[in-house]
N, C-alpha and C positions, 0 to 999 in steps of 0.2 A: 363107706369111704374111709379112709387111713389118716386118721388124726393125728398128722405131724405137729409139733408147736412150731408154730413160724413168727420171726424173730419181731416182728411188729413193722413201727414205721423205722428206717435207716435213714435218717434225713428227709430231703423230698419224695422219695421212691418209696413204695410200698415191696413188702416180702411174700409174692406169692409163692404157693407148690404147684409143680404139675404131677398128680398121682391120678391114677385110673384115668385116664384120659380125659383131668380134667382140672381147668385152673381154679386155684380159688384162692384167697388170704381171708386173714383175722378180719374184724371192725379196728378202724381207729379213725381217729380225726382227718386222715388223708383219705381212708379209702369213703370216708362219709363224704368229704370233698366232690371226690371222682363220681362217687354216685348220683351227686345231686347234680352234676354235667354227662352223664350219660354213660357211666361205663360202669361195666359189672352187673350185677342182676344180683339181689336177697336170696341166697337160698337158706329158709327162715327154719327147716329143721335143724340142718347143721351149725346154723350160726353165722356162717362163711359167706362171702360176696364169690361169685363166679365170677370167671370172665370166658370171652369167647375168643378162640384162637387169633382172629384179626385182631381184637382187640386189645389182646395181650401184646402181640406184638407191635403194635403201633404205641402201646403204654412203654414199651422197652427202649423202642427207638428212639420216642420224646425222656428218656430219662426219667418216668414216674414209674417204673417198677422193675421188683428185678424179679428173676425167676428158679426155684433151685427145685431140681428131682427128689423124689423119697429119702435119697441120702444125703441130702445137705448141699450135694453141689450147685453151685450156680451155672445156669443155662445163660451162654449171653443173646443174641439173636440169633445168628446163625445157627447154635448148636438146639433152641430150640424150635428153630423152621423145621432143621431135617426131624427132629423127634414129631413134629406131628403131621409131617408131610406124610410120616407112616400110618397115622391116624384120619388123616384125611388129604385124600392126592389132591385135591383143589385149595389148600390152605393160600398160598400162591397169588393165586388169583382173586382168591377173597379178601385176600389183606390188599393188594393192588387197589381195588374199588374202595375197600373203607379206610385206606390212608388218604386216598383221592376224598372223598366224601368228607371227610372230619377236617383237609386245609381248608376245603369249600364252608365251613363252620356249618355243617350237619353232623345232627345228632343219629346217630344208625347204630340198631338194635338187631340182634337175629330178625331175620324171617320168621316162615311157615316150613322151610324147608330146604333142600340143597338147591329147588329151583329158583325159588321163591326167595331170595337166600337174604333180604334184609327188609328194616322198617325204615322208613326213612321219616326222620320230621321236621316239620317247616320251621326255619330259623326263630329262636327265641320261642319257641311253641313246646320245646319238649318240656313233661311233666302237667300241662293245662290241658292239651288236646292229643289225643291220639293221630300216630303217625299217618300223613299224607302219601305216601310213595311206599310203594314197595318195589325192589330193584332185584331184575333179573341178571344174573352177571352171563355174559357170551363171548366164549375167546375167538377172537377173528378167522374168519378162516373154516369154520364148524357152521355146519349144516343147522339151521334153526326150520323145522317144519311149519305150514302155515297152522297143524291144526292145533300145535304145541301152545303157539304164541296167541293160537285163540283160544285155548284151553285158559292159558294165564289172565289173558284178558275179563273173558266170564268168572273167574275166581276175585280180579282185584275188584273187577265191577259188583260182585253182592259182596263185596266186604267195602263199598265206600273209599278204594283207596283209588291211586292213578298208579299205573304201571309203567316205569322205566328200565327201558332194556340198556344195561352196562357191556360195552363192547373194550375189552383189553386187547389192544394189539401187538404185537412181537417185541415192540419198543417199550413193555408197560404201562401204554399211553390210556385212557380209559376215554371213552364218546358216549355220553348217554343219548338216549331218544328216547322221546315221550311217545307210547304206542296205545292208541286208539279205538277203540271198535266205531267202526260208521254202517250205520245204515243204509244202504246203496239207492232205495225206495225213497228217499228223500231229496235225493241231490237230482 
C-alpha cells in the first residue's frame, strides 16, 4: 500500500487517505477515540486504522473525518461517494443501512461478505461480547429467493448469530425483519 504522510488530527476530525481502494489514517488520540466506539479496524502490519466505505462516509457526514486521495486533495462526501461507487456499486446502500444503524446507537462492523454485509452488536455490548445480528441488506423491489434466504439463515444459525434482513426502499427508508428458520414438524 502507498505510504502517504497524513496530516494527523485537524481539530476533531481525523485525516484519512483513500489510496488502493482503501481507507486508512495514522494512530492518534482521536482515531484511538473512534476505535474504542466502533469504527475502523487495526490493520497492525501497516500501522494504519481502516475504515469501511459506509463507515467512512457516515465519519464525514458527522464531521469526524476528512478524506484526501493520493495527491493531497480533499474528498468532501459527495466527490468521495462517486469515487467508490466505482469501487463498489452497492456503496449506496450500505451506507443507507449503517447511517440508519449507528442513529439507532448500534455498533456495525463488516460482515462475512457482500451478502452477509454486516455485524451487528447489542447496545453497550461491543468490545465484551461478540456481535448478535448479522444484516442482510435488500433494496425493495429485488427478488430474494426462498433458497437464498435459507441459505443465510443455515449460515447465521452455525455461527450463533440472528439474521436481519435490511429492506431500503426508493425513499432510503430502511425496515428490518428478524428472519427465522422454523420447524414446521413442531407446530
Amino acid at each position: 500500500m502507498h505510504r502517504a504522510k497524513l496530516s494527523g488530527d485537524t481539530g476533531r476530525a481525523i485525516t484519512a487517505i483513500l489510496v488502493d481502494g482503501k481507507i486508512c489514517a495514522e494512530r492518534s488520540s482521536i482515531v484511538e477515540g473512534l476505535l474504542a466506539k466502533g469504527y475502523g479496524v487495526e490493520d497492525t502490519p501497516s500501522g494504519y486504522v481502516t475504515y469501511s466505505y459506509p463507515e467512512a462516509l457516515y465519519l464525514i457526514e458527522n464531521g469526524w473525518m476528512k478524506v484526501v486521495d493520493k495527491q493531497g486533495v480533499e474528498l468532501d462526501f459527495n466527490k468521495l461517494l462517486e469515487e467508490l461507487k466505482q469501487l463498489d456499486e452497492n456503496v449506496w446502500r450500505d451506507y443507507v443501512i449503517y447511517r440508519d444503524l449507528r442513529k439507532r446507537k448500534y455498533v456495525v462492523k463488516d460482515g462475512f461478505n457482500e451478502e452477509l454485509r454486516f455485524r451487528v452488536f447489542e447496545r453497550g455490548k461491543y468490545g465484551e461480547e461478540p456481535a448478535k445480528y448479522i444484516v442482510a441488506p435488500v433494496v425493495e423491489g429485488r427478488n430474494l429467493p426462498m433458497k437464498k434466504l435459507q441459505e443465510w439463515l443455515t449460515t447465521c444459525r452455525s455461527m450463533r448469530k440472528e439474521l436481519v434482513i435490511a429492506v431500503v426502499d426508493r425513499r432510503n427508508e430502511v425496515v428490518y425483519y428478524m428472519a427465522r428458520l422454523v420447524d414446521l414438524r413442531n407446530l
